[in-house]
PyMOL Python script that loads the backbone (N, CA, C, O; Angstrom):
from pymol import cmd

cmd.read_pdbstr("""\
ATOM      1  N   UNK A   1     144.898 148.815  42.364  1.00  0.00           N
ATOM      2  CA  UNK A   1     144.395 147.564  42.892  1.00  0.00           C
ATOM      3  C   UNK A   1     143.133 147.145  42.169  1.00  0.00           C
ATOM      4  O   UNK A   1     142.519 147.810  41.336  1.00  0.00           O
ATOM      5  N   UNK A   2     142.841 145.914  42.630  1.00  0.00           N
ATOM      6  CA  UNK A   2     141.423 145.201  41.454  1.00  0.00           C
ATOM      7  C   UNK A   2     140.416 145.506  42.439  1.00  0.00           C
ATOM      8  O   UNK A   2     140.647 145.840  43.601  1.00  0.00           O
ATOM      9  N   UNK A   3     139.542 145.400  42.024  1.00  0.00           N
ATOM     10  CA  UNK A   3     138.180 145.296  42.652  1.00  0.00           C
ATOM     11  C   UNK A   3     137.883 144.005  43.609  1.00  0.00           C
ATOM     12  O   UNK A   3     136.909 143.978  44.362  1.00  0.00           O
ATOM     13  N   UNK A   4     138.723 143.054  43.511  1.00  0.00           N
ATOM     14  CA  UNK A   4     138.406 141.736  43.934  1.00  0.00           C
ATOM     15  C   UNK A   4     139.264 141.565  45.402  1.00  0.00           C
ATOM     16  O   UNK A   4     140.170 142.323  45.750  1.00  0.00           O
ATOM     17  N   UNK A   5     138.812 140.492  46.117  1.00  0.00           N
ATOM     18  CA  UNK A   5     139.044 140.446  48.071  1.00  0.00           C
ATOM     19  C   UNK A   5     141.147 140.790  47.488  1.00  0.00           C
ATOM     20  O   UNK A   5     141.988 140.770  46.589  1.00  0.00           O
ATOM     21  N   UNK A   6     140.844 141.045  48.871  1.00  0.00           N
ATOM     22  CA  UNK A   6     142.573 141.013  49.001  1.00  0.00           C
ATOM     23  C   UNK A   6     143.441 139.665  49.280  1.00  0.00           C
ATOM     24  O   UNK A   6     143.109 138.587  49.773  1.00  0.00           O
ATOM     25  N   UNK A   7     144.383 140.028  48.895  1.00  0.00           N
ATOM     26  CA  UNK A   7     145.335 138.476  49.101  1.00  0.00           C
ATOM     27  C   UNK A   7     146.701 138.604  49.373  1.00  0.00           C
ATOM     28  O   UNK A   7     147.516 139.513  49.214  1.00  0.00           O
ATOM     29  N   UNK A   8     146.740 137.702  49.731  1.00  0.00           N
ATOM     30  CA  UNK A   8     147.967 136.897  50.302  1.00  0.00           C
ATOM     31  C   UNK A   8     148.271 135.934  49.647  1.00  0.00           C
ATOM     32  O   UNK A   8     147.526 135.001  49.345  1.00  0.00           O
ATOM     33  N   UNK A   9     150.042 136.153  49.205  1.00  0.00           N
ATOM     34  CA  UNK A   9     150.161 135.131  48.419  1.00  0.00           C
ATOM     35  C   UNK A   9     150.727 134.611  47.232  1.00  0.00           C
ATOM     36  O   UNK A   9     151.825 135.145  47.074  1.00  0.00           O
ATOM     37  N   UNK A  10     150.540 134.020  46.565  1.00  0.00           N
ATOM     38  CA  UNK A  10     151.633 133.905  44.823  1.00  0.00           C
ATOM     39  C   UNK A  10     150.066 133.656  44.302  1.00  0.00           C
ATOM     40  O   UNK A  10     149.157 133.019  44.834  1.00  0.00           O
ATOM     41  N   UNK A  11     150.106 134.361  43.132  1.00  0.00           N
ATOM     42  CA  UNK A  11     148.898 133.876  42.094  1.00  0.00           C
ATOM     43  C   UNK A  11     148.729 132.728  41.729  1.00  0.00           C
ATOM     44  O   UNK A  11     147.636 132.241  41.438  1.00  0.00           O
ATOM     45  N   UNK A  12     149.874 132.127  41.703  1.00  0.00           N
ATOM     46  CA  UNK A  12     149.451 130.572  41.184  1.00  0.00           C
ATOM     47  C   UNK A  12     148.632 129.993  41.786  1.00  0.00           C
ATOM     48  O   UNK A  12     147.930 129.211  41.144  1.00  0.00           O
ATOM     49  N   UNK A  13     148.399 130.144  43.246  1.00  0.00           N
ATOM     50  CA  UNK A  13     147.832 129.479  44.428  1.00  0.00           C
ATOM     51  C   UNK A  13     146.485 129.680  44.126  1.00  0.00           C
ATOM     52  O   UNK A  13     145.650 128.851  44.487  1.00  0.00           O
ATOM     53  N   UNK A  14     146.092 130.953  43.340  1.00  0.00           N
ATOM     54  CA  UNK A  14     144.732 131.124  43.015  1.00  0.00           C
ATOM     55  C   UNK A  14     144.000 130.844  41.555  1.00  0.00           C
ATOM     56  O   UNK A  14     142.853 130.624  41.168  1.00  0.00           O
ATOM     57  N   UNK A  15     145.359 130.982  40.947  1.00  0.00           N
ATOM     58  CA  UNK A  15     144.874 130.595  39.219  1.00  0.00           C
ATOM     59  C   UNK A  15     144.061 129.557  38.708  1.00  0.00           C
ATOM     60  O   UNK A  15     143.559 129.670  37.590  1.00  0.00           O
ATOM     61  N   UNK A  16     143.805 128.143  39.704  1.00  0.00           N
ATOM     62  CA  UNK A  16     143.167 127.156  39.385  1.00  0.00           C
ATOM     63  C   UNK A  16     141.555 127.756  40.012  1.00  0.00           C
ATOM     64  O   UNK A  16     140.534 127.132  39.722  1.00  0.00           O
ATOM     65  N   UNK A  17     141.520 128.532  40.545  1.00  0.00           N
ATOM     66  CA  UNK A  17     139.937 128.737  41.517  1.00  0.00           C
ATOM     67  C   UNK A  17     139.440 130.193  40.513  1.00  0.00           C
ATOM     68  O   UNK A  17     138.345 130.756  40.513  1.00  0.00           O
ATOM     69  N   UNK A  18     140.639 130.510  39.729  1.00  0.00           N
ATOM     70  CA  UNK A  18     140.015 131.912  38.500  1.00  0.00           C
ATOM     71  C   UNK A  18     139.464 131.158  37.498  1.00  0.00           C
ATOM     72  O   UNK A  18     138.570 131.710  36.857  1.00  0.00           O
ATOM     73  N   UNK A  19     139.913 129.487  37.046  1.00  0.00           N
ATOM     74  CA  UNK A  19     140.065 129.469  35.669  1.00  0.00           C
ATOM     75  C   UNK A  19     138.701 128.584  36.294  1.00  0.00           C
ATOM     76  O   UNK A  19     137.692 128.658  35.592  1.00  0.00           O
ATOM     77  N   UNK A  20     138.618 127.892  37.352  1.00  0.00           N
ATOM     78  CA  UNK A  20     137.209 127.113  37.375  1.00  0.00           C
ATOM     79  C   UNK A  20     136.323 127.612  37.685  1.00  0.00           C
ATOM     80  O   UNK A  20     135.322 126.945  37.947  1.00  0.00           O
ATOM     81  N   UNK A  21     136.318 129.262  37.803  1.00  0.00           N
ATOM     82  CA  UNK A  21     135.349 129.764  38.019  1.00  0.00           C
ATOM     83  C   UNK A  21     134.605 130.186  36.894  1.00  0.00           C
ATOM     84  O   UNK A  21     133.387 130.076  36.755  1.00  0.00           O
ATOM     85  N   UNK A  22     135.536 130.748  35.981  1.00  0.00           N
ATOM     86  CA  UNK A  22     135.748 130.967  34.840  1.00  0.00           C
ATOM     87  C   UNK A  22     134.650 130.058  34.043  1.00  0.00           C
ATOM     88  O   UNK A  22     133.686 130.484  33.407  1.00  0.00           O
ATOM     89  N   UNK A  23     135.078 128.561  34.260  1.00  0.00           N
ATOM     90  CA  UNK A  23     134.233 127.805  33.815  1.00  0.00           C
ATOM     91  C   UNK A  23     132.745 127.809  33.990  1.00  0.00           C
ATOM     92  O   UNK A  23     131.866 127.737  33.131  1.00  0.00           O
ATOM     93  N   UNK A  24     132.675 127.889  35.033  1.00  0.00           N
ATOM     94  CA  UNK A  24     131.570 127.642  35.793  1.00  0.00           C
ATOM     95  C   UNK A  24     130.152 128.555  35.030  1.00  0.00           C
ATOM     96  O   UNK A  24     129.024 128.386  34.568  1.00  0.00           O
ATOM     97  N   UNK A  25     131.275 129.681  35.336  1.00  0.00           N
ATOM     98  CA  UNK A  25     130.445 131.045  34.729  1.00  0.00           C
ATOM     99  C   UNK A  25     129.621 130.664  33.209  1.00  0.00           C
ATOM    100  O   UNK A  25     128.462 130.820  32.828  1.00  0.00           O
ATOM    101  N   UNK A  26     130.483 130.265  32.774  1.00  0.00           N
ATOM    102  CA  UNK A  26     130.861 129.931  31.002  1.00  0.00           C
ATOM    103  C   UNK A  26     129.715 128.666  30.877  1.00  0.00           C
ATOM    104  O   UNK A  26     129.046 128.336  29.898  1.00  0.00           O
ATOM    105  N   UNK A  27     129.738 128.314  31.717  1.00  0.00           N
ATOM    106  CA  UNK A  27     128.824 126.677  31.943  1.00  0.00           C
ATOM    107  C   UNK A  27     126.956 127.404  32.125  1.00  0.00           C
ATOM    108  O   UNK A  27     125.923 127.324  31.460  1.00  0.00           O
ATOM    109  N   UNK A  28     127.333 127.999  33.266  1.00  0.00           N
ATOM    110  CA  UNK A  28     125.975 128.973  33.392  1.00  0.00           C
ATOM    111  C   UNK A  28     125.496 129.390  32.404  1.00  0.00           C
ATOM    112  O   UNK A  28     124.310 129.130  32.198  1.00  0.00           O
ATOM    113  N   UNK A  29     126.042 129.970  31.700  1.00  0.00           N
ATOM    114  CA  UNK A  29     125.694 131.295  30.429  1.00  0.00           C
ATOM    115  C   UNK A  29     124.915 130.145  29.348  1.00  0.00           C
ATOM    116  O   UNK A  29     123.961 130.340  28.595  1.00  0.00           O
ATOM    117  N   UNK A  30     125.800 128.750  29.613  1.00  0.00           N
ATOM    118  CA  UNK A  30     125.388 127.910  27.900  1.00  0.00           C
ATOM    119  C   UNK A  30     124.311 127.328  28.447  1.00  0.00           C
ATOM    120  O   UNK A  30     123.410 126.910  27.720  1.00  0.00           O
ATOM    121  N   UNK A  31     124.255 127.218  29.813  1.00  0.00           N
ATOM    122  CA  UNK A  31     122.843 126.402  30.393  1.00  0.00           C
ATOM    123  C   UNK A  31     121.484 127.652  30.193  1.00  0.00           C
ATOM    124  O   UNK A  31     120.320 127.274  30.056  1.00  0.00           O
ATOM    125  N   UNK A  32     121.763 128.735  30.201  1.00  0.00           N
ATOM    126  CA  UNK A  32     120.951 129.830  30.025  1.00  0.00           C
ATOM    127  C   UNK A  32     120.250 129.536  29.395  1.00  0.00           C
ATOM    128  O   UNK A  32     119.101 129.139  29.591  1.00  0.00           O
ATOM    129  N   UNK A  33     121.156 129.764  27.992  1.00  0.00           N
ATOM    130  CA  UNK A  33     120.943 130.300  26.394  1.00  0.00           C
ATOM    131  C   UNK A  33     120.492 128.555  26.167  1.00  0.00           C
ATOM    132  O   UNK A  33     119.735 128.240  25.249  1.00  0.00           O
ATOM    133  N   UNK A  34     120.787 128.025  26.660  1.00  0.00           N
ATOM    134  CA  UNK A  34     119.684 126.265  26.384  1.00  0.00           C
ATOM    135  C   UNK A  34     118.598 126.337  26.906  1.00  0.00           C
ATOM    136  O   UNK A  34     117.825 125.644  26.244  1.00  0.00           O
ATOM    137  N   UNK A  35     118.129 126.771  27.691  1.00  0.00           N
ATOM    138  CA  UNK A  35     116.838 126.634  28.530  1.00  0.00           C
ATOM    139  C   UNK A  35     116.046 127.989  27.818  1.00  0.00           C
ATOM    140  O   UNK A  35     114.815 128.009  27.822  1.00  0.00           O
ATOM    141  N   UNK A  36     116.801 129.080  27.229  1.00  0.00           N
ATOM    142  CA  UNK A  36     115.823 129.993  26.786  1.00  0.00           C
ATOM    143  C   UNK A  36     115.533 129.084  25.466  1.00  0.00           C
ATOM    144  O   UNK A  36     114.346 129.165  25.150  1.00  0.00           O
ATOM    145  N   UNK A  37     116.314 128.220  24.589  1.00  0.00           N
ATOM    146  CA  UNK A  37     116.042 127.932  23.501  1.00  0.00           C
ATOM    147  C   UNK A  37     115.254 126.744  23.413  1.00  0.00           C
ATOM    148  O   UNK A  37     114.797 126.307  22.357  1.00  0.00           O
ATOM    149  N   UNK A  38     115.094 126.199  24.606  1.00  0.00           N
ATOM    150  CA  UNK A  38     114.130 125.026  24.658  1.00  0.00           C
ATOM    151  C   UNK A  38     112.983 125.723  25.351  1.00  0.00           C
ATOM    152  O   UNK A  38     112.020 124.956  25.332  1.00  0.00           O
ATOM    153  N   UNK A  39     112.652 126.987  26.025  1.00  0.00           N
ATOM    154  CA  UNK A  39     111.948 127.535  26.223  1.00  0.00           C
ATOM    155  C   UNK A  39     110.811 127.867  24.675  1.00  0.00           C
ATOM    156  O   UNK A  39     109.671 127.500  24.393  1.00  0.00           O
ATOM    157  N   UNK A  40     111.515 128.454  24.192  1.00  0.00           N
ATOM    158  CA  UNK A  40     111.525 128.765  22.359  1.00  0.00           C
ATOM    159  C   UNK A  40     110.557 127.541  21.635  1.00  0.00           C
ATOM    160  O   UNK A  40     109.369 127.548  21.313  1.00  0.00           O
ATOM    161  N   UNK A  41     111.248 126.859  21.569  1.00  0.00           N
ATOM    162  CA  UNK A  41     110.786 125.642  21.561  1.00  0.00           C
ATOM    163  C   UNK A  41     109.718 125.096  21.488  1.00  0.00           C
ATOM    164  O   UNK A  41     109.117 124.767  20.465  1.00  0.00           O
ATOM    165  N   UNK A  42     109.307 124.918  22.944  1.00  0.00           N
ATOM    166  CA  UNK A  42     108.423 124.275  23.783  1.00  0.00           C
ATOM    167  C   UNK A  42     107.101 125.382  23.158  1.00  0.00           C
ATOM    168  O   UNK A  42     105.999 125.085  22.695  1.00  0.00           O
ATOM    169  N   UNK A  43     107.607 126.442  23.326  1.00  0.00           N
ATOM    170  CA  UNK A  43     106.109 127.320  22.843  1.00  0.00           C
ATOM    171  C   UNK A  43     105.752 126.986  21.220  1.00  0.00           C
ATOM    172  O   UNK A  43     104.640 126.638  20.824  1.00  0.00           O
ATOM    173  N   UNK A  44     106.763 127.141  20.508  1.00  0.00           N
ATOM    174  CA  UNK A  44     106.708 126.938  19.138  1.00  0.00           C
ATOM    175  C   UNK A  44     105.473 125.573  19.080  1.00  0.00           C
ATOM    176  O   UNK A  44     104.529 125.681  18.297  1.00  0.00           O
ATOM    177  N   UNK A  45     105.564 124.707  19.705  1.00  0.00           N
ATOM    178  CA  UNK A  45     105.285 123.240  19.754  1.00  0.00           C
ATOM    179  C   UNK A  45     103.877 122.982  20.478  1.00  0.00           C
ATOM    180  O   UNK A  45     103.300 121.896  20.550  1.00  0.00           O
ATOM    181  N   UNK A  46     103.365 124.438  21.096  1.00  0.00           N
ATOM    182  CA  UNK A  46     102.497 124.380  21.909  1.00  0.00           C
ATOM    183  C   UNK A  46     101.481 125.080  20.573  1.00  0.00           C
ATOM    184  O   UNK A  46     100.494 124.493  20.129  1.00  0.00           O
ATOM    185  N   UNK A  47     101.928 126.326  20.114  1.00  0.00           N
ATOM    186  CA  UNK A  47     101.140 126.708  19.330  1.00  0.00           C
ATOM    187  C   UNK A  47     100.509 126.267  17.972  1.00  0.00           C
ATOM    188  O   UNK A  47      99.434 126.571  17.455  1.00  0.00           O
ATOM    189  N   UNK A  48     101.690 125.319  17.493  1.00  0.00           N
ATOM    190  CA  UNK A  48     101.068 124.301  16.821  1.00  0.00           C
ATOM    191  C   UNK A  48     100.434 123.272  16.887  1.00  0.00           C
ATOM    192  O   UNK A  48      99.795 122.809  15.942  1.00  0.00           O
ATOM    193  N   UNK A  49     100.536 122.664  18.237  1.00  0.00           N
ATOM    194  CA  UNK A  49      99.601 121.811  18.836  1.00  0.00           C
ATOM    195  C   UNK A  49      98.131 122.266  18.632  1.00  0.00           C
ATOM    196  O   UNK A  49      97.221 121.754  17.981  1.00  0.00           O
ATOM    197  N   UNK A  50      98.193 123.536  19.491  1.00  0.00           N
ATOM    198  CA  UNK A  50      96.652 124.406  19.351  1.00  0.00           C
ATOM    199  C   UNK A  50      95.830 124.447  18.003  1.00  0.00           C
ATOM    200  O   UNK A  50      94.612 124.337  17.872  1.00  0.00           O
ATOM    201  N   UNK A  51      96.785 124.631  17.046  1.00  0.00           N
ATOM    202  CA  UNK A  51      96.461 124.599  15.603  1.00  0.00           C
ATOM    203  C   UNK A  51      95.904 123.443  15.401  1.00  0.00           C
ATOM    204  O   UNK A  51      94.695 123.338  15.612  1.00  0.00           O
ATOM    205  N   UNK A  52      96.678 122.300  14.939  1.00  0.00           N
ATOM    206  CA  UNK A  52      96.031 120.711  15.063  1.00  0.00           C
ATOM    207  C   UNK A  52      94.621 120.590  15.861  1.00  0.00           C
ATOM    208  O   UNK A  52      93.716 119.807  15.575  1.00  0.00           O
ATOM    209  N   UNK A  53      94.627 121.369  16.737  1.00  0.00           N
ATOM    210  CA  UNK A  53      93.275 120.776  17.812  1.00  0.00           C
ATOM    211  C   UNK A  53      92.227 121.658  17.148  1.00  0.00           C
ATOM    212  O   UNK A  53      91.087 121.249  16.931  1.00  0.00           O
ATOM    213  N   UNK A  54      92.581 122.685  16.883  1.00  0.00           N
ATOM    214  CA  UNK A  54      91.616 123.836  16.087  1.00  0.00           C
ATOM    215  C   UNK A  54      90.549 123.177  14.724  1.00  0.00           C
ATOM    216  O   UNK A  54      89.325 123.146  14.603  1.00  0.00           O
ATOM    217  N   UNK A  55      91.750 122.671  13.777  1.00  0.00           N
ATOM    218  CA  UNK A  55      91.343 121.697  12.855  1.00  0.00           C
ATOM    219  C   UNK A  55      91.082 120.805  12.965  1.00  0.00           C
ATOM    220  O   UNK A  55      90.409 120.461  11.993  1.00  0.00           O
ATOM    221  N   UNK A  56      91.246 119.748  13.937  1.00  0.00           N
ATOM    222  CA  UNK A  56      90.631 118.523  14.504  1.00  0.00           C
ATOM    223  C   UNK A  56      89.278 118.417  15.102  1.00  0.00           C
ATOM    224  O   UNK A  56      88.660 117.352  15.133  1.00  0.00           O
ATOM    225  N   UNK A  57      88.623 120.037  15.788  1.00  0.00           N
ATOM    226  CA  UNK A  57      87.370 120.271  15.964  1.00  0.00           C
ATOM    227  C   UNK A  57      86.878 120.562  14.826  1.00  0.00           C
ATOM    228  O   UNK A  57      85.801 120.114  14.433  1.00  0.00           O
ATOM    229  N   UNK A  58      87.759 121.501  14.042  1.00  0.00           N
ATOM    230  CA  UNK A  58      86.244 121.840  12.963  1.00  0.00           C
ATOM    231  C   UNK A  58      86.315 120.991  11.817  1.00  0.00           C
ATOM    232  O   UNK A  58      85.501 121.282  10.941  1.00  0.00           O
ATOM    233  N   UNK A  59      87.455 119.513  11.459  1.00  0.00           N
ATOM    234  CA  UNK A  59      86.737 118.666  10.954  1.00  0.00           C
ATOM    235  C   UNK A  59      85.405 117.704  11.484  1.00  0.00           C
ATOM    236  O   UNK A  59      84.670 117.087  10.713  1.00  0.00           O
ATOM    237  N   UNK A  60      85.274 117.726  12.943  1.00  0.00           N
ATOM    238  CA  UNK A  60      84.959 116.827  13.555  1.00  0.00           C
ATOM    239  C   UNK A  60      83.370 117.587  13.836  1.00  0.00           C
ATOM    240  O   UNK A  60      82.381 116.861  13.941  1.00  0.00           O
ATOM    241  N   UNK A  61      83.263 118.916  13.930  1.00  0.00           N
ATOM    242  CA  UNK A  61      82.461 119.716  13.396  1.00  0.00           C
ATOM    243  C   UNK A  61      81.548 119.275  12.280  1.00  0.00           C
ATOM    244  O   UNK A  61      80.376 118.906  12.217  1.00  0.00           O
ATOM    245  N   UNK A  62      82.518 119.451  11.436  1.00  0.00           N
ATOM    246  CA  UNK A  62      82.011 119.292   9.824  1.00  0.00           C
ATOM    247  C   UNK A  62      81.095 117.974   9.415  1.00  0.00           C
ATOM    248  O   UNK A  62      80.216 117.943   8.554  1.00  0.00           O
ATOM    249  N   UNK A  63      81.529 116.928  10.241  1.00  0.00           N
ATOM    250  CA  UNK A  63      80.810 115.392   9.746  1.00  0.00           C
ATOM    251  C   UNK A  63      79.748 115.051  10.689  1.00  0.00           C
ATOM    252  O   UNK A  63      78.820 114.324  10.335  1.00  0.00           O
ATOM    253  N   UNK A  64      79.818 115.466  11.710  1.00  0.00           N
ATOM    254  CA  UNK A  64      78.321 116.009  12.667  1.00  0.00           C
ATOM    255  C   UNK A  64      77.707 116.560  11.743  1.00  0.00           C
ATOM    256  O   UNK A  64      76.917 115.738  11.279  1.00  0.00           O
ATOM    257  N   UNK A  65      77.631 117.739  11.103  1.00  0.00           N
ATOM    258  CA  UNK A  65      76.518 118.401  10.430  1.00  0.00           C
ATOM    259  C   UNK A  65      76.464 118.186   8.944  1.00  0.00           C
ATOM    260  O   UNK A  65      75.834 119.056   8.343  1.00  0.00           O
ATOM    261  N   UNK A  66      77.038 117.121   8.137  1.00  0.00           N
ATOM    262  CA  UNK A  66      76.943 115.968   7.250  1.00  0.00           C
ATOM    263  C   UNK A  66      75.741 115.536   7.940  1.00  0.00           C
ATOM    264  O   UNK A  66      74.587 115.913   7.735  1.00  0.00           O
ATOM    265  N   UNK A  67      76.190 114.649   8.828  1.00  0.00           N
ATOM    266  CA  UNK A  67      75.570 113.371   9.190  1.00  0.00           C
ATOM    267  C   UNK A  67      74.034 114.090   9.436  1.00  0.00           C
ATOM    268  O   UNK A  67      73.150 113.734   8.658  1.00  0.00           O
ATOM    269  N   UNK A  68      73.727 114.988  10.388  1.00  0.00           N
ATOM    270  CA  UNK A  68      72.555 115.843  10.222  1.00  0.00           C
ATOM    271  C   UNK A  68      71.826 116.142   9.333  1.00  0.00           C
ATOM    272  O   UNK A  68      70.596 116.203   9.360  1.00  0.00           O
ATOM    273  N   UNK A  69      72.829 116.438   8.125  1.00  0.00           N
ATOM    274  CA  UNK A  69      71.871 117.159   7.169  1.00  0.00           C
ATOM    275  C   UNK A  69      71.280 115.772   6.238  1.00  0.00           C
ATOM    276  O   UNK A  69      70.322 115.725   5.466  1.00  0.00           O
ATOM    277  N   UNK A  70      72.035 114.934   6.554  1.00  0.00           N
ATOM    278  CA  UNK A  70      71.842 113.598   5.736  1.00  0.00           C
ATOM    279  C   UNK A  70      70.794 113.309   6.573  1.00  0.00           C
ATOM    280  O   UNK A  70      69.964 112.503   6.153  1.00  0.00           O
ATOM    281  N   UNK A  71      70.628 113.844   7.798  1.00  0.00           N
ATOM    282  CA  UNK A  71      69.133 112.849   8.705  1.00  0.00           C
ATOM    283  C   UNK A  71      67.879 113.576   7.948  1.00  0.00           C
ATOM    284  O   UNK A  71      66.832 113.086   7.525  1.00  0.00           O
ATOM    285  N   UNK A  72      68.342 114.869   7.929  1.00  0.00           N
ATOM    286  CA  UNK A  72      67.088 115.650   7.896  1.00  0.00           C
ATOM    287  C   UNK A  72      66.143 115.667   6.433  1.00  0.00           C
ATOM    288  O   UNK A  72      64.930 115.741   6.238  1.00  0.00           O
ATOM    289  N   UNK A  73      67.716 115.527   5.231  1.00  0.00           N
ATOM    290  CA  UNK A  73      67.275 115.234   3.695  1.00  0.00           C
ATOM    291  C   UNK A  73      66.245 113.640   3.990  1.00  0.00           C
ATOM    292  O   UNK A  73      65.093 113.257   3.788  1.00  0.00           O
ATOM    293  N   UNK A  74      67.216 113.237   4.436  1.00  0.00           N
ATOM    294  CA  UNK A  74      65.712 111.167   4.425  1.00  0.00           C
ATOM    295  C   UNK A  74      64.889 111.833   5.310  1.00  0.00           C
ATOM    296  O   UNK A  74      64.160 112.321   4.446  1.00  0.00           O
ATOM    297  N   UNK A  75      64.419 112.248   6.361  1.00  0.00           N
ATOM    298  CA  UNK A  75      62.885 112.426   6.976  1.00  0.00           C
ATOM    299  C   UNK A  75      62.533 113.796   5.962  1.00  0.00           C
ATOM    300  O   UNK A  75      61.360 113.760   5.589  1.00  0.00           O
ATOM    301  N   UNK A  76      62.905 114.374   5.710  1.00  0.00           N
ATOM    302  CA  UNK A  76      62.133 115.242   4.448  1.00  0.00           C
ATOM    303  C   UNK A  76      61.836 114.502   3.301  1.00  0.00           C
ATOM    304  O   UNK A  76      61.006 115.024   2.558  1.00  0.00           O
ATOM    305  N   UNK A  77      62.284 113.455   2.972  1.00  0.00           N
ATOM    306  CA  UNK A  77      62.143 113.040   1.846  1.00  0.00           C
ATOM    307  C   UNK A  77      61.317 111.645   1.970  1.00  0.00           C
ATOM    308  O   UNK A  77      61.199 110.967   0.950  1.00  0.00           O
ATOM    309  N   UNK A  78      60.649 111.125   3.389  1.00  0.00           N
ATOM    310  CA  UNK A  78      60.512 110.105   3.936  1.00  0.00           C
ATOM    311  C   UNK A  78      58.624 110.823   4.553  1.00  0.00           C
ATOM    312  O   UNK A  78      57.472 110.388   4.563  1.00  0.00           O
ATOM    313  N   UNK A  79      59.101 111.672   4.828  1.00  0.00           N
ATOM    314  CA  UNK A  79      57.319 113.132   5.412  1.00  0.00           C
ATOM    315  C   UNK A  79      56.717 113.666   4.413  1.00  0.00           C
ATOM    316  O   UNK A  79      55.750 114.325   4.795  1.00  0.00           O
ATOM    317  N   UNK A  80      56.873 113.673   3.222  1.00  0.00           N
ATOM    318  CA  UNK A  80      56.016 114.644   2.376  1.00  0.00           C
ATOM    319  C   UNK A  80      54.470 114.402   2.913  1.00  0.00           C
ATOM    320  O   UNK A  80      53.539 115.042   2.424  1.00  0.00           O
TER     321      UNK A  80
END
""", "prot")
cmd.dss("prot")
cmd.show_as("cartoon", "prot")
cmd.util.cbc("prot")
cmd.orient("prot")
């Protein structure tokens, strides 16, 4: 005997509720393996984001202390 409930019956009566289950299952598994891969994804997209912002401070960094050193060269050069 199978592992599965007992029955009553002709198989045919059940073959449509094996094969859509079947599906179902099969449907699950691809919704999985999509959500882990947009999971995947989504991080991939996050960590490069982080990157961009990384370099977006330390250009933004960089022309602040331009602009500084450009203040400080004219009043040094403006104070002797």
């Amino acid at each position: 005997m199978s592992g599965g409930p007992e029955r009553t019956g002709s198989r045919y009566l059940y073959a449509p509720f094996e094969v859509a289950n079947a599906r179902i299952e099969a449907n699950e598994r691809v919704a999985e393996e999509r959500w882990a891969a947009l999971s995947y994804r989504l991080e991939r997209i996050e960590i490069s984001q982080e990157r961009v912002e990384r370099r977006l401070w330390l250009a933004v960094y960089g022309v602040v202390a331009v602009i500084l050193a450009q203040g400080v060269t004219s009043l040094l050069a403006v104070a002797p």
